[in-house]
C-alpha positions in Angstrom: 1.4 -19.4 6.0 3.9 -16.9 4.6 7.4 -15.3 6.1 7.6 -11.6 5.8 10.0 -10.7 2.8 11.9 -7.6 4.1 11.3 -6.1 8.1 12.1 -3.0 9.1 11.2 -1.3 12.8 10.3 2.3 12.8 10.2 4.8 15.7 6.1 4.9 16.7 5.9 8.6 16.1 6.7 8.5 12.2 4.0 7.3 9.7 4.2 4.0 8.3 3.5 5.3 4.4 7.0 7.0 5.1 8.8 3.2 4.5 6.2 2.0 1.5 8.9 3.2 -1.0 11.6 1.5 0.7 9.9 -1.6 1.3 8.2 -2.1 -1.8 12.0 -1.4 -3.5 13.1 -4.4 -1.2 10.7 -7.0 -1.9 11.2 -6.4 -5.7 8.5 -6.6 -8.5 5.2 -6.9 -7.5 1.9 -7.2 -9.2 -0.6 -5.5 -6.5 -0.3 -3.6 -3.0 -3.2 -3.6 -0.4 -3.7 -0.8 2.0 -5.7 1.0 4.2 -6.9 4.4 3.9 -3.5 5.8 5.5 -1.4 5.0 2.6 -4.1 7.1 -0.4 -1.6 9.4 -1.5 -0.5 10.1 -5.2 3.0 9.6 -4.5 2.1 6.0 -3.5 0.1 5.4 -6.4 1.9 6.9 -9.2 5.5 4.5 -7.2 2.8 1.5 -7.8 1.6 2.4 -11.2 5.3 3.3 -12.5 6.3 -0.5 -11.4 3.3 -2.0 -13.3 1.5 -2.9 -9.8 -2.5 -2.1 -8.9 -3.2 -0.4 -5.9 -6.1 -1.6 -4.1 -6.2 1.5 -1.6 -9.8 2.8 -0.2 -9.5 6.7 -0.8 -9.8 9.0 2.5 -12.7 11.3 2.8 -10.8 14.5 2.0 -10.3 13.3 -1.7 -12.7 15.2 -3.8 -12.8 12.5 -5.9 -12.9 9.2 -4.3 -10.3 6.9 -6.6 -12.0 3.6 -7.3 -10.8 -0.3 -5.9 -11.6 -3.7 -5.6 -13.5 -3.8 -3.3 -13.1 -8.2 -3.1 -9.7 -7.4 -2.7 -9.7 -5.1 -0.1 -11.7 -6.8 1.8 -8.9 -10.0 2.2 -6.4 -7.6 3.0 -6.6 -9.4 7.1 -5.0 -12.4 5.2 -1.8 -10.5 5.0 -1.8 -7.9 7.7 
């Protein structure tokens, strides 16, 4: 079993995609980031792509064009949630 690499409470009324940058500046490098549907948004993505990391992020319905995933992948995501 892992130990979280960076923690950080937020107030319950904020969403949670509002700390991804923060977080994902904290724990440094990574190679891939696994999400639900609340965290498609470009701004997300194009933070992952810059630092060389795949998003595996299902795309919400309101996208007119659905971005695709691995779907493998996602489907482990409860490993580290």
């Amino acid at each position: 079993m892992s130990r979280p690499l960076v923690l950080r409470l937020s107030p319950g009324n904020i969403n949670d995609i509002a700390f991804a940058p923060t977080l994902i500046a904290r724990v440094g490098p990574i190679t891939g980031h696994i999400a639900d549907k609340a965290y498609d948004a470009n701004s997300l993505r194009r933070l992952l792509a810059e630092g060389g990391a795949k998003a595996v992020i299902p795309s919400t319905s309101s996208r007119k064009r659905p971005i695709p995933y691995d779907r493998i992948a996602y489907r482990r995501r409860n490993r580290i949630e």
